[in-house]
C-alpha positions in Angstrom: 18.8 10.6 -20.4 18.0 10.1 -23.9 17.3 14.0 -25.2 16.6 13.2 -29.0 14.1 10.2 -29.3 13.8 11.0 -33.3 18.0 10.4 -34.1 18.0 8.0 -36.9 21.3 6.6 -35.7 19.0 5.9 -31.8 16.3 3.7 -33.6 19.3 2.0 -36.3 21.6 0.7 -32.8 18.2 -0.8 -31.1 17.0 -2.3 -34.3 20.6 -4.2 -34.6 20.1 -5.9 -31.6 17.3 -7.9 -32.8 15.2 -7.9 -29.4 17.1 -6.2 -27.1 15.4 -5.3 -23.8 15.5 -2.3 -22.7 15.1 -1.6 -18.8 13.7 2.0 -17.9 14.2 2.9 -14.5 16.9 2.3 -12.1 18.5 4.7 -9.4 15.6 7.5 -9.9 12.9 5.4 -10.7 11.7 5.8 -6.9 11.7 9.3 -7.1 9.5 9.9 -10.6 5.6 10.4 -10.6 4.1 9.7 -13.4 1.7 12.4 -15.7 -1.6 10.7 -16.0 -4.9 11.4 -13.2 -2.5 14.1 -11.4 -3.2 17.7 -11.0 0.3 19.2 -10.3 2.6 20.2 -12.8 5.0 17.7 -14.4 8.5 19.1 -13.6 11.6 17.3 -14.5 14.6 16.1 -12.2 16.2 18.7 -11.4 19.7 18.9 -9.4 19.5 19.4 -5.3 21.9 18.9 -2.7 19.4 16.9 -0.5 17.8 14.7 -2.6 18.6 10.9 -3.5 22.0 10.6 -5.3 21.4 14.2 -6.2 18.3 14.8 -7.3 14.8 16.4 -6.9 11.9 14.2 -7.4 10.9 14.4 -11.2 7.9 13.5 -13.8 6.9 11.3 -16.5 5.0 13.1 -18.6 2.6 11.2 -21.0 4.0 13.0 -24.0 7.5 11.8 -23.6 6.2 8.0 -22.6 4.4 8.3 -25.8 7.7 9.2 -27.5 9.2 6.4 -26.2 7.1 3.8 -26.5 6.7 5.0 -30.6 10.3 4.5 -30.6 10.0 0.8 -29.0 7.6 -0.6 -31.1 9.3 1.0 -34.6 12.4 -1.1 -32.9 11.2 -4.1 -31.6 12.6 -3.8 -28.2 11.5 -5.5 -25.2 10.8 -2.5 -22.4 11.1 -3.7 -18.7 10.0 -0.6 -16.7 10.8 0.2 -13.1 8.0 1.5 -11.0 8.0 3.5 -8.1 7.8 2.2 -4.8 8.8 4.8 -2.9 5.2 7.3 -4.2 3.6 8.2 -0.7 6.3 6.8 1.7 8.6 9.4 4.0 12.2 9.5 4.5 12.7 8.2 8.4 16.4 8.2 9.0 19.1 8.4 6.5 18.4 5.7 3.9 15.3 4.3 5.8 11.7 4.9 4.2 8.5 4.4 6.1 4.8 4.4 5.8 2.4 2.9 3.2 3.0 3.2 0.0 0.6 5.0 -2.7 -0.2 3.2 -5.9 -2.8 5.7 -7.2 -0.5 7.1 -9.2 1.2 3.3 -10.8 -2.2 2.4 -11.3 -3.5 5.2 -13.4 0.1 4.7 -15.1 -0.6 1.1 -15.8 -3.9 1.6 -16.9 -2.9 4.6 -19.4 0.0 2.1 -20.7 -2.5 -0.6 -21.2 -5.5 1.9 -23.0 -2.5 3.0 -25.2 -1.4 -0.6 -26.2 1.6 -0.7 -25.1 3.2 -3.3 -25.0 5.6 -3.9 -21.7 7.4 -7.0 -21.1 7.7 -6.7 -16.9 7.3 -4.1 -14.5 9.4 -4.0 -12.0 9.0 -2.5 -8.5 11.3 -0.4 -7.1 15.1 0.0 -7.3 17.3 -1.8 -5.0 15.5 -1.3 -2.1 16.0 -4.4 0.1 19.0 -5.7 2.2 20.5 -2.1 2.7 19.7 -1.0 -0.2 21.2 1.7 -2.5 20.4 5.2 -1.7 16.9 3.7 -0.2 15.4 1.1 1.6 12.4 -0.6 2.8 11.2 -3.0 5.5 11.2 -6.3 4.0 7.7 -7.0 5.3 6.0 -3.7 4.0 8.1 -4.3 0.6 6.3 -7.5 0.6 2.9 -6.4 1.6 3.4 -3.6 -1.3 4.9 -6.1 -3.9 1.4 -8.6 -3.3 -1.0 -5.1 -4.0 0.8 -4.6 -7.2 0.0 -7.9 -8.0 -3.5 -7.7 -7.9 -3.6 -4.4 -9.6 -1.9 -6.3 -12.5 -4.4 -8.8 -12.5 -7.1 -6.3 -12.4 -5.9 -4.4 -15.0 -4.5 -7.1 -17.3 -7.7 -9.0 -17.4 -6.4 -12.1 -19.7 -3.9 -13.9 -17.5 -1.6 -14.6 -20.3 -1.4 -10.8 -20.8 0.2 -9.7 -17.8 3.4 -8.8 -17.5 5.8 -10.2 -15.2 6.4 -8.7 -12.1 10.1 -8.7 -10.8 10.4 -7.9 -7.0 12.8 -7.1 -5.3 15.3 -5.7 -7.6 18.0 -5.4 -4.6 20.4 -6.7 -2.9 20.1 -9.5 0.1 21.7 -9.1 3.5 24.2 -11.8 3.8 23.9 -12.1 7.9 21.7 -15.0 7.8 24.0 -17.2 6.0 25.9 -17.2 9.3 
């Protein structure tokens, strides 16, 4: 976690990458809500015994995404940003997660990141959550089903086809048993 956004020497290493992409998300990413159409208050990860590798379920608030998005495009980096895909769904045995997932919560994300201009290269949905996944995982099926909404809530959003993002799904791991 990044504390100091505004540290010359932060903005200088990015810049002497020329392009470098930067990829926010990863092991948490499927436990953040994000600050825009919610009414509960936008607490940060905190640490707990019983929650995934560690920690509580945390926020995005719009404040600090505007931080860092000032700092991307004074840098010129390329942002890749890993969505939830966990929002709505329960915890059914061990690393298994169930039920339908809730995009209310990407889409008024999306559409906040779009109203603000921001530009994001791909979104990507979820964190290593096929094969056995890492921590989490979902049926491949409902993953799918999930993976085809997003979709079209990119196109609606992203009205010019050649302003969408890409969308990278899934960002896991594949069983190997079918290879024998």
């Amino acid at each position: 976690f990044v504390q100091d956004l505004d540290h010359p020497f932060l903005a200088q290493a990015i810049q002497e990458f020329h392009n470098l992409r930067i990829r926010l998300g990863g092991s948490l990413q499927d436990r953040v809500v994000y600050d825009v159409g919610t009414n509960s208050p936008c607490s940060p990860f905190t640490n707990v015994s019983n929650g995934l590798f560690g920690f509580s379920a945390g926020c995005l608030s719009m404040d600090r995404w505007d931080k860092l998005n000032d700092l991307f495009q004074k840098t010129g980096a390329i942002i890749t940003f890993g969505l939830n895909a966990l929002h709505g769904r329960y915890n059914v045995q061990r690393s298994f997660w169930a039920g339908k997932w809730n995009s209310t919560n990407t889409y008024d994300f999306v559409e906040y990141t779009i109203s603000k201009g921001y530009p994001v290269d791909s979104w990507e949905f979820g964190n290593e959550l096929s094969g056995h996944g890492t921590g989490a995982r979902v049926d491949a099926k409902l993953y799918g089903k999930d993976v085809i909404e997003l979709k079209s809530i990119l196109r609606q959003l992203y009205r010019t086809p050649l302003s969408q993002p890409l969308l990278l799904a899934p960002g896991g791991f594949f069983d190997q048993q079918w290879y024998t």
